[in-house]
C-alpha positions, 0 to 999 in steps of 0.5 A: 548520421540520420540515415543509417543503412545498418539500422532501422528506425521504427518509423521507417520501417513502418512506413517501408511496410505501408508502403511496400506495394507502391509501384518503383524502380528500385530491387525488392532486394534492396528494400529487404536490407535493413535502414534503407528507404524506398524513393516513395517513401521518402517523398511521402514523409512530412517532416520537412527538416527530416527530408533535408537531412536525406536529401544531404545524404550523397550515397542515398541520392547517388544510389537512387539515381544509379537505379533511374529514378528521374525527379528534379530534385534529387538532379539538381542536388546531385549537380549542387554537390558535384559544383561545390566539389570542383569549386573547392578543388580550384581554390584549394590549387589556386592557393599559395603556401602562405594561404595555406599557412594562413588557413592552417593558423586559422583551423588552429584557431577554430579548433582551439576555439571549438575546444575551448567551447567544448571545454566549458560546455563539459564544465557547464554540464559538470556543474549542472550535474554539481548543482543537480547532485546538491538539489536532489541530495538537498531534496532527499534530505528534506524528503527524509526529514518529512519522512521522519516527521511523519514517522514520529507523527504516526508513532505518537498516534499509535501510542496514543491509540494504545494508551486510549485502547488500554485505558479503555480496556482497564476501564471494561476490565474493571466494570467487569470485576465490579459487576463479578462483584456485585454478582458474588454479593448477591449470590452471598446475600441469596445464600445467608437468605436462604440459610437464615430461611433454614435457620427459622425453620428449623427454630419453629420446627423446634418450636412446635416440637417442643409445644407438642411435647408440653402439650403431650406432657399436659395431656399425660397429666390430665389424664393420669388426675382423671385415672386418680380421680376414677380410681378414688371414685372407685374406691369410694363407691366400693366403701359406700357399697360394702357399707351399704352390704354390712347395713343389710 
């Protein structure tokens, strides 16, 4: 059923506040009930299928005109509805029994045909759900299979990126002893410099040393010849002169 007087459509009771202040016969009792539709603003919806769906609602239409609403409309549906009543009511008195065999085999039929219909719409929505069931598992699959290559596709990356990084990371280490290296090796070469420096050094300190002792030894001997020849002078000038004495 489109209109329910136990519920509320959003819709409707949006419209019920826009249109609350509008001036009608039916009770502002009535409007507080949830689901019901004042006759303003029925009229005022535009969606013509909507509209005929109330209009065919017989507890709304009687209830609008138990409250006075006077509109052509809502009369001659009224009127509509209660000829179609008593047309069914002569038929249904005017019929025999076999008629009413006859209408009973074919009610029999229209049921048998509805739940046939019925049947195979369930069957067509079951396969539909089979078919919806296999295409999203089949799209799963596919989904995990790309998933999965795109997992291997970002592991062989990482490896790579590792191996690059740690190929790299051995090539820094290794220029990083070979400068250690080469910084010991100079170290070393300034240190045997420094020590063969020491070396000549010491060597030419020994050197002068041993050239001064010869040149004190040199001078120890010339000047102990000197004392021999002053004092072999000496005593000759003391012979000369005590010779010289005797001679007097």
């Amino acid at each position: 059923m489109l209109f329910d007087p136990s519920r509320r459509s959003t819709s409707f009771s949006v419209l019920l506040k826009k249109r609350k202040k509008n001036t009608h016969n039916i009770d502002e009792a009535k409007l507080e009930e949830p689901g019901w539709l004042c006759y303003v603003c029925i009229l005022r919806i535009e969606i013509k299928e909507l509209r005929k769906k109330i209009l065919n609602h017989e507890k709304l239409l009687n209830f609008l005109i138990s409250k006075g609403i006077k509109d052509k409309k809502w009369k001659e549906k009224k009127e509509e509805i209660e000829v179609e009543k008593e047309e069914d009511n002569e038929e249904y008195n005017n019929e025999d029994k076999q008629n009413k065999e006859e209408r009973k085999s074919l009610r029999n039929r229209k049921e048998k045909k509805v739940e046939e219909k019925k049947r195979k719409k369930e069957d067509e929505q079951r396969r539909k759900m089979e078919e919806g069931t296999r295409r999203r598992m089949k799209r799963n699959k596919e989904k995990g299979r790309r998933r999965r290559r795109m997992m291997r596709k970002k592991r062989k990356k990482r490896r790579k990126r590792r191996r690059r990084r740690r190929k790299e990371r051995r090539k820094k280490e290794k220029k990083k002893e070979e400068e250690e290296k080469e910084e010991e090796e100079k170290v070393e070469e300034e240190k045997k410099k420094e020590e063969e420096k020491e070396v000549m050094k010491k060597r030419k300190r020994e050197v002068e040393e041993r050239k001064r002792e010869d040149e004190k030894v040199e001078v120890e001997k010339e000047e102990k010849k000197k004392r021999e020849y002053d004092n072999a002078g000496e005593e000759k000038k003391m012979k000369h002169e005590n010779e010289r004495k005797r001679r007097k």
